[in-house]
C-alpha positions in Angstrom: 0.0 0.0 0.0 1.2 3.4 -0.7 1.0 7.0 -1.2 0.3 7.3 -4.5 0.4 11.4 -4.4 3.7 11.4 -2.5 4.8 8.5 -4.3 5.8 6.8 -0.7 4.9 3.8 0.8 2.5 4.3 3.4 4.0 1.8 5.9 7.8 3.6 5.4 5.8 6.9 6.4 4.3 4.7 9.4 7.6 4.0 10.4 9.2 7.2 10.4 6.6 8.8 12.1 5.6 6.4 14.8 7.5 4.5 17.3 7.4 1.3 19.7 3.8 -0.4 20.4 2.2 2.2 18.7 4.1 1.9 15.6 4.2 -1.9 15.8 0.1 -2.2 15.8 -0.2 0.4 12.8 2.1 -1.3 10.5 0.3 -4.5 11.4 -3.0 -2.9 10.5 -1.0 -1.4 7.6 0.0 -5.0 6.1 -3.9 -6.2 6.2 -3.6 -9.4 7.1 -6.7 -10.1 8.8 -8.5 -13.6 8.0 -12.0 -12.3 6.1 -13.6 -15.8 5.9 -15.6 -14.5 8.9 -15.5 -18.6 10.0 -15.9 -19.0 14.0 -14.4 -21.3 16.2 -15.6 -21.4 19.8 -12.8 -23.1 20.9 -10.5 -21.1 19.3 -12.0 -17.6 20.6 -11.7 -19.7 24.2 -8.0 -20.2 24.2 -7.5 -16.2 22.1 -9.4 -15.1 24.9 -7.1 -17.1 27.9 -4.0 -15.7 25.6 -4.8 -12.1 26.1 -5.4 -12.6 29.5 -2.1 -14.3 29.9 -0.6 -11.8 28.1 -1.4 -8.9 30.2 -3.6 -9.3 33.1 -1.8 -12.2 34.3 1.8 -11.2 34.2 4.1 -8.6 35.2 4.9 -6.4 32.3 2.7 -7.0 28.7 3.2 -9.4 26.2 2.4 -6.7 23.2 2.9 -8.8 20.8 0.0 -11.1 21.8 -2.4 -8.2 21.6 -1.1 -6.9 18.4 -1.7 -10.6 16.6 -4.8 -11.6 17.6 -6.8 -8.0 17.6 -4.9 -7.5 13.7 -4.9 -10.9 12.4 -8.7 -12.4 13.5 -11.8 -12.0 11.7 -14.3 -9.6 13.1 -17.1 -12.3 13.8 -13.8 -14.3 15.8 -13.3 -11.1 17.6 -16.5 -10.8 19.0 -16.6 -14.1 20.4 -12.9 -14.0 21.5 -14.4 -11.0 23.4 -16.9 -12.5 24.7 -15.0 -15.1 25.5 -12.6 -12.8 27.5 -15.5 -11.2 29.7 -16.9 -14.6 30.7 -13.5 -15.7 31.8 -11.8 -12.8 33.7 -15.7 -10.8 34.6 -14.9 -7.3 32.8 -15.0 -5.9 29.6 -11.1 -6.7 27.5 -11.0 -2.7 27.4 -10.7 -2.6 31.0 -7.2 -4.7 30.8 -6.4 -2.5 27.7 -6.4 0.5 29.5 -4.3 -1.3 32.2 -1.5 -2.5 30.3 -1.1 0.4 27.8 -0.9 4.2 27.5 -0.6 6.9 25.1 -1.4 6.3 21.7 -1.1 2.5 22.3 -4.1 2.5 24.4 -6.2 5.0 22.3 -5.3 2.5 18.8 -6.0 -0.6 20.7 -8.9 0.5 22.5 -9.9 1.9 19.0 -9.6 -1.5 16.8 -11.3 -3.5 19.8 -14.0 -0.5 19.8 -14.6 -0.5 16.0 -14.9 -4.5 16.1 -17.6 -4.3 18.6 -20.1 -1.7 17.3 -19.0 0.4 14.4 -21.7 2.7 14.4 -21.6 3.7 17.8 -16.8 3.7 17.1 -17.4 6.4 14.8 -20.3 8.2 16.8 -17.9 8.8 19.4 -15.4 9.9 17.0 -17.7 12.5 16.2 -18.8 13.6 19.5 -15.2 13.6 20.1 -14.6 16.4 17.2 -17.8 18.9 18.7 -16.7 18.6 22.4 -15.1 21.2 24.3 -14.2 24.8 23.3 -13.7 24.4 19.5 -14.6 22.4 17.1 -12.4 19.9 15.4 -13.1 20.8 11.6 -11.2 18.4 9.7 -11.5 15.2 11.7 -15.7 16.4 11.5 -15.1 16.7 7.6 -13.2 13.7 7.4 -15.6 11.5 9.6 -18.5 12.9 7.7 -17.6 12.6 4.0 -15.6 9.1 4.6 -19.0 7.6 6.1 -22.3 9.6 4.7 -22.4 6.7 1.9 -21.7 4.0 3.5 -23.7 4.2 7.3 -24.0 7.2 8.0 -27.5 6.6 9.0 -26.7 3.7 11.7 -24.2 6.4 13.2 -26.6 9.4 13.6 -28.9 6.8 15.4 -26.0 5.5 17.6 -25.1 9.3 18.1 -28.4 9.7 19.6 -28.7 6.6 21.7 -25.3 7.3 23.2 -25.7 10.8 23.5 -29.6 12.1 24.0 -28.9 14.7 21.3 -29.0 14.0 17.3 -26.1 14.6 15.4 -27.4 17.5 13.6 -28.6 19.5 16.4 -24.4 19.0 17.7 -23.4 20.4 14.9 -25.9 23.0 14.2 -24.8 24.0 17.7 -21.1 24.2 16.8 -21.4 26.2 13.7 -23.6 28.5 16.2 -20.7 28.6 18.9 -18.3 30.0 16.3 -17.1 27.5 13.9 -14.2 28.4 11.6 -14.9 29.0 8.0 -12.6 25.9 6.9 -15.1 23.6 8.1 -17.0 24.7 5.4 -20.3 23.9 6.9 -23.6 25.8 6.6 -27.2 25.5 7.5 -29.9 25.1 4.8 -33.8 25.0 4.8 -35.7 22.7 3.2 -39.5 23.0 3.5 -40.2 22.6 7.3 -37.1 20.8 7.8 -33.3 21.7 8.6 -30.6 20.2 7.1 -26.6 20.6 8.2 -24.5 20.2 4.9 -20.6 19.7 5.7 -18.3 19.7 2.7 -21.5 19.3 0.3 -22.6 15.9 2.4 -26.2 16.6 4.1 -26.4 15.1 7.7 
């Protein structure tokens, strides 16, 4: 895989940019090789599950390396039995231990592939809380997460938005562009009839 405007491999610029745990789990991400058969194996999610735990939870220090192969490598149907799996064996979530053996941006990329696995819609509903909190507005992760995802789910997301949150998604952002938002973000409000629509880069939310 590579940058074809650059003309640079992507994983070279993954490697230069990043460093240790971090680094490791986005080059394995990077070489996508994770199984797509979407086959399960309860007995195989068992002993993933007792590996992880091994791995970290059980032992001083963190056996990286286990994390990194099984949460890069499995298929996402494995991985939600695997975590499953985990739950019923050590009685908490596997984020819990995640947030226990790892910081930094190891914790927020491995909480972020275990996250994305369990519930994508609601992954990339936080994301986009995540880019309205606070005093500003993130414009170009709100672009990014808008126009990346209005054609593919963008629907299941504003519903997970508001089951998570109490608020729709459009209301948030109508309320950001309210607050102040900077012109990059490029976003604007627009009647239609009796309803209100928030359009951000030319995608209607």
């Amino acid at each position: 895989m590579s940058c074809n405007m650059l003309d640079i491999p992507l994983e070279e610029d993954l490697r230069g940019d990043t460093s240790g745990t971090f680094k490791r789990l986005m080059v394995s991400l990077c070489n996508a090789n994770r199984d797509e058969s979407m086959i399960t194996d309860m007995n195989s999610a068992r002993a993933d599950a007792e590996a992880i735990l091994t791995a970290g939870a059980l032992r001083l220090g963190t056996d990286e390396s286990t994390f990194n192969m099984i949460l890069c490598q499995r298929n996402y149907a494995q991985l939600q039995l695997i975590f499953q799996q985990y739950a019923q064996i050590s009685g908490h979530d596997i984020e819990e231990d995640i947030k226990g053996e790892f910081s930094g941006d190891s914790e927020e990329g491995f909480l972020a592939v275990v996250r994305s696995i369990k519930d994508q819609a609601t992954f990339f509903a936080r994301q986009l809380h995540h880019s309205l909190k606070g005093m500003g507005t993130n414009d170009g992760q709100l672009i990014r997460l808008i126009v990346t995802r209005c054609e593919i789910d963008m629907g299941d997301i504003k519903r997970a938005y508001e089951a998570k949150y109490g608020r729709s998604l459009r209301d948030d952002i109508k309320a950001g562009s309210l607050d102040g938002m900077s012109p990059s973000a490029r976003l604007k409000m627009r009647g239609r009839g009796s309803k209100e629509m928030v359009v951000v880069n030319n995608q209607k939310v």
